[in-house]
C-alpha positions as CSV (number, residue, x, y, z in Angstrom):
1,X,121.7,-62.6,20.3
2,X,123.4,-62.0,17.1
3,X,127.3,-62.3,16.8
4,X,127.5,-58.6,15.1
5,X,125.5,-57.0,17.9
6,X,127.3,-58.9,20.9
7,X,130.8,-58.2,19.8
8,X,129.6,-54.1,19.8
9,X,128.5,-54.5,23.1
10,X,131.3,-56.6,24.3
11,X,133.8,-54.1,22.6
12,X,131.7,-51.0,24.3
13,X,132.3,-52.4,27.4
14,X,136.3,-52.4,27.1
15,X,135.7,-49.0,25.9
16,X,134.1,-47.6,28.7
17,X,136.8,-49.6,31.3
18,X,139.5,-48.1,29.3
19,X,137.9,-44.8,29.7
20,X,137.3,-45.0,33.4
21,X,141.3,-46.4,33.8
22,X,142.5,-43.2,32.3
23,X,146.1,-43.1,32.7
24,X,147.5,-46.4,33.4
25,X,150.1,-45.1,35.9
26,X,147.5,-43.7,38.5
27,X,146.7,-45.4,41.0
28,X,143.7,-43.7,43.1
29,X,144.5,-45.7,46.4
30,X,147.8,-43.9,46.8
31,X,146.0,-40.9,47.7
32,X,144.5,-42.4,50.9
33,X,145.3,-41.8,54.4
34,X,147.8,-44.2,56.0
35,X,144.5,-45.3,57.8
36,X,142.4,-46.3,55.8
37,X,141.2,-50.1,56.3
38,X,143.4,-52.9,54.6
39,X,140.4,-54.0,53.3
40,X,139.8,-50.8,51.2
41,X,143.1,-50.6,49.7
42,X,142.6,-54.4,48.5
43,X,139.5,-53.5,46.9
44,X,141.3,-50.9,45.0
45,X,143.6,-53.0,44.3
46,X,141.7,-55.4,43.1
47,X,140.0,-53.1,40.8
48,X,142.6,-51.5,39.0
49,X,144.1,-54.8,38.5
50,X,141.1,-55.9,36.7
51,X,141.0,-52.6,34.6
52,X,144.6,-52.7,33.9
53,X,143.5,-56.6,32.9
54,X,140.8,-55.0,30.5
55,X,143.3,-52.7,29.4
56,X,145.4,-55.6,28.0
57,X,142.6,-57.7,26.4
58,X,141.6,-54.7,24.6
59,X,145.7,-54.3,23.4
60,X,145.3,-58.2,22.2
61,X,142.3,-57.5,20.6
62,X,143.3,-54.9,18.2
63,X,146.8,-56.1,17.2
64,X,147.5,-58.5,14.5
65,X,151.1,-58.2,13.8
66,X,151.1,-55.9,11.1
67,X,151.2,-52.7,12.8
68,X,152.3,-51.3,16.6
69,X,148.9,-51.1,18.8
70,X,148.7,-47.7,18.1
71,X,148.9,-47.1,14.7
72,X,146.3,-50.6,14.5
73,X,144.1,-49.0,16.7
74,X,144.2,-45.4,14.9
75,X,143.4,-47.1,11.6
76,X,140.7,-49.6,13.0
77,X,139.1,-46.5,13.8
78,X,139.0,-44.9,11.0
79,X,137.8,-48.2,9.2
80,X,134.7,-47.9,11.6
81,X,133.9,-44.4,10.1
82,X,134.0,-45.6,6.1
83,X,130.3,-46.0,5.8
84,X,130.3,-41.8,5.5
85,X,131.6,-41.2,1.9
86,X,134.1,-38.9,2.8
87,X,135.4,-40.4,5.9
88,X,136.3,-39.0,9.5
89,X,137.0,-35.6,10.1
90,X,140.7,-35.8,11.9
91,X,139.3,-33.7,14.7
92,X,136.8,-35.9,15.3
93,X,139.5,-39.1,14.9
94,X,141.4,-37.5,18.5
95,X,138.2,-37.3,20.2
96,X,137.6,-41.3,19.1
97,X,141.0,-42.1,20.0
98,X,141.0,-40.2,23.6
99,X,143.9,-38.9,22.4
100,X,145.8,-35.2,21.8
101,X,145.6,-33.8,18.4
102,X,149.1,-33.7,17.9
103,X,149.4,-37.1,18.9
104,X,146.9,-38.5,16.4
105,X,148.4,-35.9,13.3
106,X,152.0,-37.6,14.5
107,X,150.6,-41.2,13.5
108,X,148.2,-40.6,10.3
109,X,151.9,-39.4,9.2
110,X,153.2,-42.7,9.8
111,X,149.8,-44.8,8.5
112,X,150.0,-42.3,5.5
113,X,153.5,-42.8,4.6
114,X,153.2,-46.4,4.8
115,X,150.3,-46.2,2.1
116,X,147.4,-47.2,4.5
117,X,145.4,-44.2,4.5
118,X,144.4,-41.0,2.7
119,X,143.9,-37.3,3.8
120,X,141.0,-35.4,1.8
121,X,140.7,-31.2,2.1
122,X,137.1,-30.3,3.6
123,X,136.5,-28.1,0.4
124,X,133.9,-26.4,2.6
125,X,136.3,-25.6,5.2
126,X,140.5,-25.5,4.4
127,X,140.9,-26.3,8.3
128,X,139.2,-29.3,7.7
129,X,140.7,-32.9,6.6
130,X,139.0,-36.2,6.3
131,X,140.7,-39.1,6.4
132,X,140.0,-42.6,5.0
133,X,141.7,-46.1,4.3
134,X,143.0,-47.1,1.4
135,X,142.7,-50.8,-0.4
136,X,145.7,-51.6,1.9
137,X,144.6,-50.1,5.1
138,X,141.3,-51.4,4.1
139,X,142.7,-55.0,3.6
140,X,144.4,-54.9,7.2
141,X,141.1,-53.5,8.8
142,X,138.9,-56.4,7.3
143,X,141.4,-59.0,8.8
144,X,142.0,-57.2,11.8
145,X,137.6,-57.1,12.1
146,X,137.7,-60.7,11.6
147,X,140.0,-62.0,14.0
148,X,138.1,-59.8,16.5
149,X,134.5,-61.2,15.6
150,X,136.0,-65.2,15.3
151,X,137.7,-64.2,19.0
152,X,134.2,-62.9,20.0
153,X,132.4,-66.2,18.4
154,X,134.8,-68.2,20.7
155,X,134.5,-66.5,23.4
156,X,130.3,-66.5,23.3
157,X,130.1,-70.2,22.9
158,X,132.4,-70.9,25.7
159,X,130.2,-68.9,28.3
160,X,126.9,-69.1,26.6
161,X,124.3,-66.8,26.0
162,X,122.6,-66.8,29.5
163,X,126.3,-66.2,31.5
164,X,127.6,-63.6,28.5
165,X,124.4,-61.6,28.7
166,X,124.7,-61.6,32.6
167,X,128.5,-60.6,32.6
168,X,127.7,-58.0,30.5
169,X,125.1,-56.6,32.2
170,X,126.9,-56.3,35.8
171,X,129.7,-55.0,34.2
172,X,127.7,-52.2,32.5
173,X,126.2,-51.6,35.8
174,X,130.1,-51.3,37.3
175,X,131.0,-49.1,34.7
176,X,127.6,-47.0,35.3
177,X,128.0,-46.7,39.2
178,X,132.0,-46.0,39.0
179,X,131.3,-43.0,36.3
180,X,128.4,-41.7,39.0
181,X,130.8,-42.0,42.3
182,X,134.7,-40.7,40.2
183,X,132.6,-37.9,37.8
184,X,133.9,-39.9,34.7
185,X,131.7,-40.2,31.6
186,X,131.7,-43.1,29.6
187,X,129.0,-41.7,27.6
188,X,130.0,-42.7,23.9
189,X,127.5,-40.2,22.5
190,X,129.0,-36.9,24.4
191,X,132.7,-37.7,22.9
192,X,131.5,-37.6,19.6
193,X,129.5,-34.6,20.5
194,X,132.0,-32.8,21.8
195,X,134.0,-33.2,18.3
196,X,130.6,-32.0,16.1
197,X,130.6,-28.0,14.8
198,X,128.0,-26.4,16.7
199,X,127.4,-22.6,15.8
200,X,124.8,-21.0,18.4
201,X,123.1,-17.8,17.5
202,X,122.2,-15.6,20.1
203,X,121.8,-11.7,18.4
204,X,118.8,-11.8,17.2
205,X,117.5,-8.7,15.2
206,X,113.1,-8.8,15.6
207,X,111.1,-6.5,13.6
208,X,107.4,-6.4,14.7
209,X,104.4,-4.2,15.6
210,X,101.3,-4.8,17.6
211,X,99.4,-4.9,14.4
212,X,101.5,-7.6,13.4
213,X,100.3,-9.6,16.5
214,X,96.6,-8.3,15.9
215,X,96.8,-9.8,13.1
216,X,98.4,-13.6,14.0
217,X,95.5,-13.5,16.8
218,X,93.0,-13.1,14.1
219,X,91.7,-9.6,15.4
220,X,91.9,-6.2,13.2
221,X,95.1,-4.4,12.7
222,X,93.5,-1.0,14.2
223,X,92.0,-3.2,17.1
224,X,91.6,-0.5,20.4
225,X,93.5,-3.8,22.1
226,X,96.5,-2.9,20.2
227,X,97.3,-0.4,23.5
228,X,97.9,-3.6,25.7
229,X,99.6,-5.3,22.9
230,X,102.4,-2.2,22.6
231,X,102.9,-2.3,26.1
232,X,103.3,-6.1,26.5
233,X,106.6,-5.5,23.7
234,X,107.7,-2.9,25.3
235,X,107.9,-5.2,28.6
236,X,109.2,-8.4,26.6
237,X,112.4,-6.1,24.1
238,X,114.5,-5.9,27.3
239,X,114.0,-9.3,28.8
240,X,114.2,-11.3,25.5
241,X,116.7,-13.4,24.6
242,X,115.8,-16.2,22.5
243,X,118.6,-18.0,21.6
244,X,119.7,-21.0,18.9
245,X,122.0,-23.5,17.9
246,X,122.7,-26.2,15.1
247,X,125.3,-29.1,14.9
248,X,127.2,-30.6,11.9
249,X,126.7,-33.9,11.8
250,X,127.0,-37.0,9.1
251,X,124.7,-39.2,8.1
252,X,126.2,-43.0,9.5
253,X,123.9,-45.4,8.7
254,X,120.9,-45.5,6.3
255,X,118.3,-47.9,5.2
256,X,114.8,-47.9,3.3
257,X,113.2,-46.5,6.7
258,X,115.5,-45.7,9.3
259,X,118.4,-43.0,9.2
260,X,121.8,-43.5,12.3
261,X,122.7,-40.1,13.3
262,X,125.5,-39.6,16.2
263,X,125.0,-43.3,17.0
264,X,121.5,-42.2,17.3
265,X,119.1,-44.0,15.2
266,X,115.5,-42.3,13.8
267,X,112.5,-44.6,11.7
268,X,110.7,-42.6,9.3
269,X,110.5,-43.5,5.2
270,X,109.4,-39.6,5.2
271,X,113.0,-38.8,6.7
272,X,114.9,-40.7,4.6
273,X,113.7,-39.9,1.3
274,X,113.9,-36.1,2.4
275,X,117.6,-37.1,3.1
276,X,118.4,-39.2,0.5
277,X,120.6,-37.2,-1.2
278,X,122.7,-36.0,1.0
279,X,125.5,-36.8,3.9
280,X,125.6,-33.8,6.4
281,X,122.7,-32.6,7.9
282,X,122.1,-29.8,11.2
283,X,120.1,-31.1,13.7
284,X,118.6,-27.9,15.5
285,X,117.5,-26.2,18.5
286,X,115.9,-22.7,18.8
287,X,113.7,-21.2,21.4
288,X,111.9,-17.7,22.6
289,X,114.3,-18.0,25.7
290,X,113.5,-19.0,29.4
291,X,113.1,-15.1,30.2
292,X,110.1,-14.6,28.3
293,X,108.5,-17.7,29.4
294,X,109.2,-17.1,32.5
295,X,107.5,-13.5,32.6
296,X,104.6,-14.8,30.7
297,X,103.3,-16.8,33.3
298,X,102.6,-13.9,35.6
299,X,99.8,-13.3,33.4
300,X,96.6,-13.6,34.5
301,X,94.3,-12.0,31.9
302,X,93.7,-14.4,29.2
303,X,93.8,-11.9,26.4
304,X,97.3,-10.4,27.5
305,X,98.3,-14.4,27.7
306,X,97.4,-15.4,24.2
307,X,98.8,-12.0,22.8
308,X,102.0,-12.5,24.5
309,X,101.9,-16.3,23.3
310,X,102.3,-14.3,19.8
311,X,105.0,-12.0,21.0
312,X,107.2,-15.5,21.8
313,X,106.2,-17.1,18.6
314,X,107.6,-13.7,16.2
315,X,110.9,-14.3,18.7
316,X,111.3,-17.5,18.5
317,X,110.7,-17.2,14.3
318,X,112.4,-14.4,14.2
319,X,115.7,-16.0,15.9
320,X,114.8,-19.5,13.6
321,X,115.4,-17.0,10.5
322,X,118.7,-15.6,11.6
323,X,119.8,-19.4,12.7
324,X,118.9,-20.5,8.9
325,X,120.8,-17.3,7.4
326,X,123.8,-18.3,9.1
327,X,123.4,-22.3,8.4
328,X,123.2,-20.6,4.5
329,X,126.6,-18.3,4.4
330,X,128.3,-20.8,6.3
331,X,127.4,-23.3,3.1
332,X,129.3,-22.9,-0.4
333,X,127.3,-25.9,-2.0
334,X,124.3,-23.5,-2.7
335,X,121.2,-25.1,-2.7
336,X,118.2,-24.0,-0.2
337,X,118.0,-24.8,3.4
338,X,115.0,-27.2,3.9
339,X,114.0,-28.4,7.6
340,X,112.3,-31.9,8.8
341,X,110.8,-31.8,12.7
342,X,109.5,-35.0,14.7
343,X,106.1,-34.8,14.9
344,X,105.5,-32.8,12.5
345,X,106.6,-34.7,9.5
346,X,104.6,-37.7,8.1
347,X,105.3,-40.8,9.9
348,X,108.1,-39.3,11.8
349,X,106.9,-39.6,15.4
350,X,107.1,-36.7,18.0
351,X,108.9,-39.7,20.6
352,X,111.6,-39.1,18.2
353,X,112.4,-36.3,20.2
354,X,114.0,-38.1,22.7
355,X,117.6,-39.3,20.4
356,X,117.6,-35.6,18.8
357,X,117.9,-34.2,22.3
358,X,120.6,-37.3,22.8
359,X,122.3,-35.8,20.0
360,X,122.1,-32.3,21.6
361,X,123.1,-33.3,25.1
362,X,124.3,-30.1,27.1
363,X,123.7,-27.7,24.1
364,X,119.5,-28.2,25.0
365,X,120.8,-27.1,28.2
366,X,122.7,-23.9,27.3
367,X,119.6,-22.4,25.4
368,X,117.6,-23.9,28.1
369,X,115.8,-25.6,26.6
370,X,113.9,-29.6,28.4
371,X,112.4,-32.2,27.1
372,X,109.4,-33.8,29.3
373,X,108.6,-37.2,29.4
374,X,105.7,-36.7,27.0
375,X,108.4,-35.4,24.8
376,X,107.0,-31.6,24.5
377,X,109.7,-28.6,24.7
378,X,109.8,-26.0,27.7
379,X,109.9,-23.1,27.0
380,X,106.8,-24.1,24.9
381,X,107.9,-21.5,22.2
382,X,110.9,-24.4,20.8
383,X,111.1,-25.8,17.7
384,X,113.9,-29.0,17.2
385,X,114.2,-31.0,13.7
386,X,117.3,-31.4,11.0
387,X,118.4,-28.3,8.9
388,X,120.0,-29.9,5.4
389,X,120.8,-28.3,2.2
390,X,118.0,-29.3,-0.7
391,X,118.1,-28.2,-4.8
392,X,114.4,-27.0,-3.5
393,X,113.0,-25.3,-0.3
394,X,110.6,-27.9,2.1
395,X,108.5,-27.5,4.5
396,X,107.1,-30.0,6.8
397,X,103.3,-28.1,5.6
398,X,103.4,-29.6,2.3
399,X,102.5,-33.6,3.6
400,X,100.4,-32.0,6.8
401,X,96.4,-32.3,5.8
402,X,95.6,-30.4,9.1
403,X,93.3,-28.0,7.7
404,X,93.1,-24.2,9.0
405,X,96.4,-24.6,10.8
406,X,97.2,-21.0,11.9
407,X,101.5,-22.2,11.6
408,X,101.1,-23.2,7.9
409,X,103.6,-22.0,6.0
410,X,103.1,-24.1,2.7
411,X,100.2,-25.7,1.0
412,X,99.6,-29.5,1.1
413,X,100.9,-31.4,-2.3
414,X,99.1,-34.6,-2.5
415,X,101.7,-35.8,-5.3
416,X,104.5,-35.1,-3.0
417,X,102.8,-36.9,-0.2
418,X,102.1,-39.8,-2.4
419,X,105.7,-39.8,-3.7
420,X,107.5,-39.6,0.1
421,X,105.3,-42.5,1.8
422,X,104.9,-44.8,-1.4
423,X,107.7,-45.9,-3.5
């Protein structure tokens, strides 16, 4: 075990018990009948002593002297966000802090007038502020970081790996089991979630013809199966609703071959250069929509199947270029809007599904949109991957040397595939 990776999890685990205490001055038991067994209302007991225990440690834990608990704790957070360049977004701060807005605007005040912090003005968004430490706040939050880990180091080598990793893993499974049985999350993940921009598109204007689906099935625009074809849109217009959505997120974490998004981590050299200049990208969703899906599997003929294949594909593009127009006004910087996907990038995994639909969480859900455990998309017709803003336009088809690919939409460049997977 390393003593960086321990503390995180020893640290998470305090986290999630603070969580699942909620407010300190409620106590669950009190709502039981007179009747209830002795031995039940000890147990409660019991266990909110422990969390109110947890709840202390955690207090300890972040205070050095310097500052009240609160203020220590508000800037210790923000000292955990100062590998992004411009900080953490004060929306974003409340959600970390489990705390109101107000509450958290009423002590960056205090942290600001005391010289420990500064406020920056999303440029992109007036609304928006970031806020980071300055040398002083940083000074406080690099002593503060210390005592914890030395605390941590002490605390290791009293109980030992085998004991510490035991602890640690019952107490997870408390935490787990307590969340399932009380409906409270703990999950880390969804809190920051909940704080990320997501815009979802849902109006979606399609322009096609049955000659324009002749034509993606390879057949001849004045084909006499162009009848069937005309029907089969006039059957899909009404049910159709494909639907999108994309998330503003920053980049955490990067090295030469891996890339920490949302505290969700993705290996691909591929993905990082792509990403290498910049420090907010739009993970993705779109999708034909569950009511086409659903009505193309009442299909038996296998010609009316693959045409209406093509009908979902020109929705689900067609909803993919209104999701990019929007990604584009929202944006002042300029620049193109460029797309990476897992699986279909070099060296970028389709498994890597799995954390961008972490990342996604409900809003999969909303579009309806699963994930299997072989990590392909129902409805079929979905496309996931990470919308950021390049000085030129991208496309996954310029490092794929599938030959004949009917979805191509640039040609291979053997220089830039040489230049993304070799230094």
């Amino acid at each position: 075990m390393t003593k960086e990776k321990d503390t995180k999890r020893f640290l998470d685990v305090f986290y999630r018990s603070d969580m699942l205490l909620g407010d300190e001055n409620t106590n669950p038991h009190n709502k039981n009948p007179e009747d209830e067994i002795k031995n039940y209302r000890h147990r409660s007991q019991q266990y909110l002593a422990v969390l109110h225990h947890m709840n202390g440690i955690t207090e300890k834990l972040n205070t050095n002297g310097e500052l009240p608990p609160s203020e220590l704790n508000t800037l210790m957070t923000i000292g955990n966000f100062d590998h992004r360049p411009r900080g953490i977004r004060s929306a974003e701060l409340s959600s970390e802090l489990k705390v109101s807005t107000a509450a958290t605007s009423k002590t960056l005040k205090i942290l600001e007038s005391k010289g420990l912090i500064n406020r920056l003005i999303d440029e992109k968004d007036r609304r928006g502020i970031y806020i980071t430490l300055t040398e002083a706040g940083q000074n406080i939050y690099q002593k503060t970081a210390s005592a914890q880990g030395d605390l941590m180091e002490r605390v290791f080598q009293r109980m030992g790996e085998k004991d510490m990793n035991f602890y640690l893993t019952l107490w997870e499974k408390f935490n787990k089991i307590v969340e399932q049985e009380g409906s409270v999350t703990t999950d880390v993940v969804k809190i920051r979630r909940d704080s990320m921009k997501t815009v979802f598109i849902e109006d979606c204007n399609f322009s096609f013809t049955h000659q324009d689906i002749l034509e993606r099935m390879g057949m001849p625009r004045n084909h006499k199966f162009g009848d069937s074809i005309k029907k089969l849109i006039d059957i899909a217009r009404p049910i159709a609703k494909p639907k999108a959505f994309y998330m503003e997120v920053e980049i955490e974490k990067r090295t030469g071959k891996t890339l920490t998004i949302a505290g969700e981590t993705f290996t691909s050299t591929a993905l990082v250069k792509n990403l290498a200049k910049v420090n907010t990208v739009y993970p993705y969703l779109c999708t034909c929509g569950e009511e086409l899906a659903a009505y193309a599997k009442t299909l038996d003929d296998i010609m009316e199947q693959y045409a209406f294949d093509a009908i979902m594909e020109f929705y689900r593009k067609r909803i993919n270029v209104d999701m990019t127009a929007a990604l584009a006004n929202a944006l002042e910087s300029g620049g193109q809007i460029s797309a990476v996907n897992p699986g279909s990038l070099v060296d970028w995994p389709i498994y890597q599904q799995k954390p961008l639909f972490n990342i996604f969480g409900e809003n999969a859900d909303k579009i309806g949109v699963d994930l299997s455990e072989n990590y392909l998309m129902f409805p079929i017709k979905s496309v996931s991957g990470i919308f950021y803003a390049a000085d030129e336009e991208f496309h996954n088809c310029q490092l794929c040397q599938r030959k004949n690919c009917p979805s191509r939409e640039a040609p291979f460049s053997e220089k830039l595939y040489m230049e993304t997977l070799h230094d």
